[in-house]
N, C-alpha and C positions, 0 to 999 in steps of 0.2 A: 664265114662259117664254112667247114668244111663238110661237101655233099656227102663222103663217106657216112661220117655218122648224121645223116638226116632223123632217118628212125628211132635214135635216139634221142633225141632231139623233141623229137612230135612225142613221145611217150614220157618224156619229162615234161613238158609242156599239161602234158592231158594230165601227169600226176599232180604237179602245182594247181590246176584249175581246180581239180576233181578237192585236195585241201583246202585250197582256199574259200574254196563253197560250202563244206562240208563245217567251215568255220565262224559262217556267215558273214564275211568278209565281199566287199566289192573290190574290183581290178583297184580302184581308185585311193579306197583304203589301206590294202595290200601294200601299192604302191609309198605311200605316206609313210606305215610302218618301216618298209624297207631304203625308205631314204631316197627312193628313185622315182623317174619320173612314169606316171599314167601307163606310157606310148610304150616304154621301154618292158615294164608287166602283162602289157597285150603280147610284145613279140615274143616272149619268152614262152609265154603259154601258146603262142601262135608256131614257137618254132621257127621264128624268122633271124632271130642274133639266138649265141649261146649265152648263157649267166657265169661270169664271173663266181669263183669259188667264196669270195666274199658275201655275193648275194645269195648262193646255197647257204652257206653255212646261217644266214641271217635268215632265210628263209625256213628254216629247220627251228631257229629260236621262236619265231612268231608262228611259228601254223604247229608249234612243240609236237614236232615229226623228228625222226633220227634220218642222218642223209640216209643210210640203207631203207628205209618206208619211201622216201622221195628219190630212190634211185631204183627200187624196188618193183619194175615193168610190170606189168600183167598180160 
């Protein structure tokens, strides 16, 4: 992952978590819907790997968010 875009990173992260709670959704459930494993839906919200445009776009289906709301910083 490249440190340039760290901040965004950690502000995607905080938008998935802030969705996926807001959905009543656990990391673990999340994770299941999107096909992936547990570990890999902590770091993304942790900011530790980036997500693959596959798991955005999947991630936009299940939490029925448009990627601009989930790319959409505060």
């Amino acid at each position: 992952m490249d440190k340039t875009y760290q901040n965004q990173y950690k502000q995607l992260g905080l938008n998935v978590s802030y969705y996926r709670k807001s959905r009543g959704y656990t990391q673990m459930q999340l994770a299941e819907l999107l096909k992936i494993d547990r570990s890999h839906m902590s770091a993304i919200e942790l900011a530790t790997v980036g997500a693959s445009l596959d798991v955005i776009f999947r991630l936009c289906e299940v939490l029925d968010v448009t990627p601009k709301e989930l790319f959409d910083f505060r």
